[in-house]
N, C-alpha and C positions, 0 to 999 in steps of 0.2 A: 504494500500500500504506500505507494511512492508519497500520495499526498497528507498523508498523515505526519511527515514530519515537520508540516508547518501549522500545525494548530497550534502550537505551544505559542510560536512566535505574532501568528495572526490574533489568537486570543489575548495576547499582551497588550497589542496596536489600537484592539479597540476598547479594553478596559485604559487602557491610558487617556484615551479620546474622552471617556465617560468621567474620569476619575474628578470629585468633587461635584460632580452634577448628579442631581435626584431625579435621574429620566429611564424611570426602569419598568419605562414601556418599551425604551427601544435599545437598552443597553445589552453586555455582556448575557444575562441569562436570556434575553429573547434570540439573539443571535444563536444562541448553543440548542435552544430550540427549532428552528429555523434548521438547522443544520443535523437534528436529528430526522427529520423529514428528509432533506435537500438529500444526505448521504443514501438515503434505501433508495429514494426516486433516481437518482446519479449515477448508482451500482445498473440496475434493472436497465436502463436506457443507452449505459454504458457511456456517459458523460464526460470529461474533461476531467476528472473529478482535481486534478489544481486550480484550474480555474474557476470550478465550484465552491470548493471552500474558501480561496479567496473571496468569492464575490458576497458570498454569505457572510461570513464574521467582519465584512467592514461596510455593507449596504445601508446602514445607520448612521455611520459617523457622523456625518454631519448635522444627525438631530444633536450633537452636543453642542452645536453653534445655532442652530436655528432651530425657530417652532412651522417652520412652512411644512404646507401636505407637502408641497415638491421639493424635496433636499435631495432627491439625487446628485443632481449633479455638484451640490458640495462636495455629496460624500466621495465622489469620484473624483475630486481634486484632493481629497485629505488622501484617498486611498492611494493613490498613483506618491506619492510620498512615501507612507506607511509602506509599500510592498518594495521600493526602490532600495529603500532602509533596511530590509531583512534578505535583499538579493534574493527575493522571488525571478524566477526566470523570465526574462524580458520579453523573449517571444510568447508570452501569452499573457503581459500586463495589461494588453487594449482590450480581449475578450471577457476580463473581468470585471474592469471600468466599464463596458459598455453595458453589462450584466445591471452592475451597478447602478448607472446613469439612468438604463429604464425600467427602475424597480418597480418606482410608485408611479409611472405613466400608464395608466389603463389604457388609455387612446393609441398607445404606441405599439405598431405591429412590429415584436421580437423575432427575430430570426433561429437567434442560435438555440440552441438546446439548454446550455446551463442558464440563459436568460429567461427561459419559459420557468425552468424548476425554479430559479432564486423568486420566479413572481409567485407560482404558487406555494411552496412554501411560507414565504413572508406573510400571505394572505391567510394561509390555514393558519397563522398563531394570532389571529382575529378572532376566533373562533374557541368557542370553550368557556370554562370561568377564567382565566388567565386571559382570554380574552375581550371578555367582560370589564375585566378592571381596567385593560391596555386602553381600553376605548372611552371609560371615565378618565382616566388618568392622563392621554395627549390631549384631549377635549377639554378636559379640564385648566389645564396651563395654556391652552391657546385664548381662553377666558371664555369658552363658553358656558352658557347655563344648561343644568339639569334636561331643561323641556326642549331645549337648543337640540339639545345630544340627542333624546331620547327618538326626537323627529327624525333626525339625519343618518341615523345608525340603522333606524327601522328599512331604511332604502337603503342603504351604502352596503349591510352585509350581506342582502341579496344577492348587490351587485358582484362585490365580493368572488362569491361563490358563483354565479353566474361564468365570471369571466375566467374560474381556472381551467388551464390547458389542459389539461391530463385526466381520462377517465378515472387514474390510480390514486389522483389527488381528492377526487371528488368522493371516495370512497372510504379514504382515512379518515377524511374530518367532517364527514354529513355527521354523525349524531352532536359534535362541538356546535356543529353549524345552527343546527337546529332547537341545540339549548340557550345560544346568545339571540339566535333570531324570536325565539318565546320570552326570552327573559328581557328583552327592549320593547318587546309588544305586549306587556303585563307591565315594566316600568310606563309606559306610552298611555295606557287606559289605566292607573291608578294615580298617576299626575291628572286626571281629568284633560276636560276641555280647555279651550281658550276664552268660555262665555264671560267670565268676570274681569279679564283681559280687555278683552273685547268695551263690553261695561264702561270701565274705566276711562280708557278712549273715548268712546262714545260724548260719555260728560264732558271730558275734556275738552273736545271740540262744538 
């Protein structure tokens, strides 16, 4: 397993990145998450797997510098540093940046192979109670509210799951899928409606 002797050093790169930040929606243990998946789907597909695991444990860094949906492409200038630093092999630094680059792009049609797994993987740890909290927890530092979340999540994790590549992905994390998607449509009708909201306004104007 040629690519296993750089976890040690990839896992250093991106707890360094996290170290003093409270972001453990997207820090160290979701990556090692992420990467428990990414590896079975990797093996089976017969993947890059250096490139994999590169692309996995630093596809985040850049949430330590920023709250945007879109940090790819931070994270893909912090990583191309981080990987240059541990003499990762060069001939295959672009295919992990790019991996990288279009993690959190839904819209963007991925080509390569460890690009499709790093997106679903990252997507299935949406999913679960772990992913439950990830989705109060970035939501929450971004400032939104409770009822903000609870709207946007009820659409977003469908999407989620809609859009992963892989029959095998879809298969690992449907019952996660299906506990975060009941557990935001139960928080969604026990926040109530908008009427007193509404109300409020109303007078105001």
């Amino acid at each position: 397993m040629e690519y296993s002797k750089w976890l040690y050093a990839l896992s250093e790169e991106c707890r360094r990145e996290f170290k003093g930040r409270r972001m453990e929606s997207h820090d160290l243990n979701h990556s090692m998450r992420v990467w428990k998946n990414a590896e079975k789907l990797g093996k089976e597909f017969n993947a890059d797997m250096e490139v994999l695991v590169a692309a996995v444990f630093l596809h985040d860094v850049g949430v330590a510098h920023t709250n945007d949906l879109k940090h790819g492409k931070e994270s893909a200038r912090i990583a191309r540093k981080a990987l240059e630093r541990i003499g990762f092999p060069e001939g295959k630094i672009s295919s992990a940046l790019e991996a990288i680059e279009q993690h959190d792009d839904v819209k963007k049609q991925r080509k390569s192979l460890e690009s499709k797994i790093l997106f679903d993987c990252d997507n299935m740890d949406a999913f679960g109670a772990v992913g439950v909290f990830r989705y109060l927890d970035i939501y929450a530092k971004r400032g939104w509210g409770i009822r903000e979340i609870a709207e946007h999540v009820c659409e977003n994790v469908k999407e989620r799951f809609r859009n992963l590549h892989f029959r095998q992905s879809r298969k690992i994390c449907r019952e996660n899928y299906e506990f975060t998607r009941k557990y935001f449509l139960k928080l969604k009708k026990e926040l109530g409606s908008n009427y007193f909201r509404k109300k409020e306004e109303k007078r105001e104007n």
